[in-house]
C-alpha positions, 0 to 999 in steps of 0.5 A, spaced: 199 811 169 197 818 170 193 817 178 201 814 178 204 820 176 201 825 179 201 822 187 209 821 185 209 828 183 205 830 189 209 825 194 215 829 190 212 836 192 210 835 198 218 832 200 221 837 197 217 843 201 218 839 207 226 840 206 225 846 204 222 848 211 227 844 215 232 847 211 230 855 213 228 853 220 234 850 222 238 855 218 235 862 222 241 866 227 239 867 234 241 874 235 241 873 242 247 874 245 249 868 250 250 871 258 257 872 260 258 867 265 262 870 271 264 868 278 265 873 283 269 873 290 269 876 297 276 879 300 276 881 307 280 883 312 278 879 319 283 879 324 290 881 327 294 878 332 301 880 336 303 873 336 310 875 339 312 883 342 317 884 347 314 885 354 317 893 354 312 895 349 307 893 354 301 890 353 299 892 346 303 894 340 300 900 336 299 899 329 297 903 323 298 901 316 294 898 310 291 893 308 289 891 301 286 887 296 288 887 288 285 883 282 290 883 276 288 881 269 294 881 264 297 888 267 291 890 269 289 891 276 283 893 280 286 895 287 281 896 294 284 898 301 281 893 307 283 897 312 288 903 314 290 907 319 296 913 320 300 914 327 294 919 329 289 913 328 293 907 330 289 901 333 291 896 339 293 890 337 295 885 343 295 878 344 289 877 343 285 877 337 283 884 335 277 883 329 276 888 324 270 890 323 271 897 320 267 900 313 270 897 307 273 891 311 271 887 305 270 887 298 267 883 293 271 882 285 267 879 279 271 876 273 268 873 267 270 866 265 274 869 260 278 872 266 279 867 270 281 862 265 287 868 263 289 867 269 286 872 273 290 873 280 287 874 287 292 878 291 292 881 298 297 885 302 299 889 309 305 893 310 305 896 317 308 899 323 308 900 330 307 907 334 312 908 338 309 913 343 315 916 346 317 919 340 323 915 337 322 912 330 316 908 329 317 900 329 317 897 321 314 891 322 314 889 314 311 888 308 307 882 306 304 879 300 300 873 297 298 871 291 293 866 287 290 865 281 283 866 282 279 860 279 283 855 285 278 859 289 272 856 285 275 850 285 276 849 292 269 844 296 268 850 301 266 858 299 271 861 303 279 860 304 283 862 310 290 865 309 295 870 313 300 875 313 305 874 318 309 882 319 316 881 322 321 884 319 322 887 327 326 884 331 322 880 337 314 883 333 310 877 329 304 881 327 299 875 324 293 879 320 288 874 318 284 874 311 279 870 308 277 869 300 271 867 299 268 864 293 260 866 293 256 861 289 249 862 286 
C-alpha cells in the first residue's frame, strides 16, 4: 500500500504543480498598450465652374473668397483653408472648368475610432464673391456648407466621394465648386 501511496501522493504533486503553473501563466498582464486604431480622410478642393452668369460679365467671373475644410468632434474643431483668394488675387472662373491646383488644396484629418463612433463630422464650406472691376460693389455669390459624419466615409465601397457647393445668392450667378472626401485605407 505504500508504492500506492506514494504514486497517489506523487500524481497528487504533480496535478497540483501543473494548476499552479497554468494558473500564474494565464494570470500574467500584458502591459502592452492595445494600438489606437485610426481612419484617416483626404479633403481637396478640385474644381469651380460658373454654371449660369449673365453675358455683361463677359466671359469670365472674377472670383475670390475661401474655401474650407473642418473636422469637429463634440465642440471641437480642426479647421484648414483649401483655397483663398482676396479682390487683388482673384481667379477667372468661366464656363468651363477652372481645377484648383493650388498648395494646400488638400488636407488629410485622422480620427481615432473612438472619434468617429462620437460622432466625429467632416464638414467643408465657400463663401465667395465676384470682382466687379469697374469699381461697383463686388457681386456676394453666397455662403455654403455641407456636412457628414465622418465614419459614412469608411462605409462607403469607393475611397473617394464627390460633393458640390453650389453659390447663387446673386441673381443670374451659380458657381459650382466641387470637393472630393476620400477615405485612404491601408
Amino acid at each position: 500500500m505504500k508504492s500506492k501511496e506514494i504514486i497517489s501522493k506523487k500524481t497528487a504533486l504533480s496535478i497540483f504543480l501543473i494548476a499552479l503553473v497554468s494558473f500564474f501563466s494565464c494570470t500574467v498582464e500584458d502591459d502592452t498598450p492595445e494600438p489606437i486604431k485610426t481612419e484617416s480622410f483626404k479633403v481637396k478642393a478640385v474644381a469651380m465652374i460658373a454654371s449660369e452668369f449673365p453675358s455683361t460679365e463677359g466671359d469670365v467671373l472674377e472670383i475670390f473668397g475661401e474655401i474650407k475644410a473642418r473636422v469637429t468632434v463634440g465642440d471641437q474643431a480642426d479647421e484648414r483653408t483649401l483655397w483663398t483668394r482676396n479682390t487683388s488675387n482673384w481667379e477667372p472662373v468661366g464656363s468651363t472648368e477652372y481645377v484648383i491646383n493650388s498648395e494646400g488644396s488638400e488636407v488629410v484629418f485622422t480620427l481615432t475610432e473612438e472619434e468617429l463612433n462620437d460622432g466625429a463630422r467632416i464638414e467643408y464650406e465657400a463663401i465667395m464673391w465676384d470682382k466687379d472691376p469697374d469699381g461697383n460693389p463686388d457681386d456676394y455669390l453666397g455662403k455654403h456648407s455641407t456636412s457628414s459624419r465622418a465614419i459614412i466615409y469608411t462605409e462607403l465601397p469607393n475611397n473617394e466621394t464627390r460633393g458640390s457647393l453650389v453659390l447663387k445668392e446673386f441673381n443670374g450667378i451659380t458657381l459650382v465648386v466641387r470637393i472630393t472626401v476620400e477615405h485612404i485605407r491601408d
